[in-house]
MARLUM-438673 format. One line per 8 residues: number of its first residue (from 1); their letters; for each residue y, z negated, x of C-alpha. Coordinates in Angstrom, 3 decimals, padded with zeros to 6 digits. Each point is the difference from the previous one (the first is absolute). Layout:
MARLUM-438673
NUM = a = Y/Z/X | ...
END
This chain:
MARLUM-438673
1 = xxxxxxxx = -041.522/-068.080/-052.131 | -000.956/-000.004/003.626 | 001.592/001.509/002.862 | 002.247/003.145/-001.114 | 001.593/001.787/002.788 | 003.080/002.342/-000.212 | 000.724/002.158/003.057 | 001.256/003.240/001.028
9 = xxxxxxxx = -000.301/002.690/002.379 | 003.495/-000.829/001.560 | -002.704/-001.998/002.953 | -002.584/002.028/002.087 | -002.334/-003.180/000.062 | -000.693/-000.331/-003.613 | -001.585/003.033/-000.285 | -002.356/-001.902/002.985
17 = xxxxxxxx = -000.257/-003.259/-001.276 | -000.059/000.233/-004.189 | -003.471/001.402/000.134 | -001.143/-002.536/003.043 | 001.053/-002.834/-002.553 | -000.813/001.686/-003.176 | -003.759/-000.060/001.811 | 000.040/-003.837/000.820
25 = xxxxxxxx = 001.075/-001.265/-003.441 | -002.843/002.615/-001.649 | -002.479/-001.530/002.269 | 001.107/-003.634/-000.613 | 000.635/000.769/-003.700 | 002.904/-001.007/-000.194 | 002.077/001.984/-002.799 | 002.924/002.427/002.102
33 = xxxxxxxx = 002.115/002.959/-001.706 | 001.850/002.010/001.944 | 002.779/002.253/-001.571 | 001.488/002.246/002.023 | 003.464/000.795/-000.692 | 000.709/003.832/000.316 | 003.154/000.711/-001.639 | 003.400/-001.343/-000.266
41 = xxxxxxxx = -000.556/-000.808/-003.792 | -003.021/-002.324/001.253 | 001.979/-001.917/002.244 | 002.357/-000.613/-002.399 | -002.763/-001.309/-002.510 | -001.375/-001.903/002.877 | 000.031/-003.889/-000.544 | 001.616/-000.648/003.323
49 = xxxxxxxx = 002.673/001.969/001.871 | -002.039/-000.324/002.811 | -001.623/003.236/-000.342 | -001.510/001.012/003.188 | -002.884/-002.904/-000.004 | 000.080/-002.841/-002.587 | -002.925/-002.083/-000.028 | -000.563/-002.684/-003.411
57 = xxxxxxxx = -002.566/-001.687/-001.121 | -000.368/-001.190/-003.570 | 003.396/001.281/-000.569 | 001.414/-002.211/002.564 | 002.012/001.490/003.183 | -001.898/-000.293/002.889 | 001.616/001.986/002.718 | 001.022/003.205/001.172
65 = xxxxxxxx = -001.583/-000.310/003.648 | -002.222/002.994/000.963 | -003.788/-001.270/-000.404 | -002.122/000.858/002.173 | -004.137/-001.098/000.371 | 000.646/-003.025/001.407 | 003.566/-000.763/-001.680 | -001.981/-000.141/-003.795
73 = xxxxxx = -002.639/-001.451/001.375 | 001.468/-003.434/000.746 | 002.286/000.831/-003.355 | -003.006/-000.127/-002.090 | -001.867/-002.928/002.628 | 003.499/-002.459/-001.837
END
């Protein structure tokens, strides 16, 4: 339960931004995985086909929208 995040390295920004966000929901204690996807065989396990960045929260489809500070910020503010 909690925010789960599926992403790739197929986008130069997540390797910027996972940790930035990974940071804010440690410090706000607020419970994030993030499972990186390195192989074909984990993309095809993934539960979305949007493999590059899926965001969900209690197993619930959020978005695929980079997150940035900011961005998950006013995500978590709703």
């Amino acid at each position: 339960m909690g925010y789960v995040l599926y992403y790739t390295n197929q986008c130069p920004f997540n390797a910027k931004y996972i940790p930035v966000i990974e940071n804010i929901a440690k410090e706000k204690s607020i419970k994030f995985k993030s499972v990186h996807l390195q192989n074909k065989e984990d993309a095809q396990n993934a539960p979305t086909p949007i493999t590059t960045y899926a965001l969900f929260l209690d197993g619930n489809y959020i978005t695929n929208e980079q997150m940035n500070d900011k961005r998950f910020l006013k995500l978590l503010e709703k």
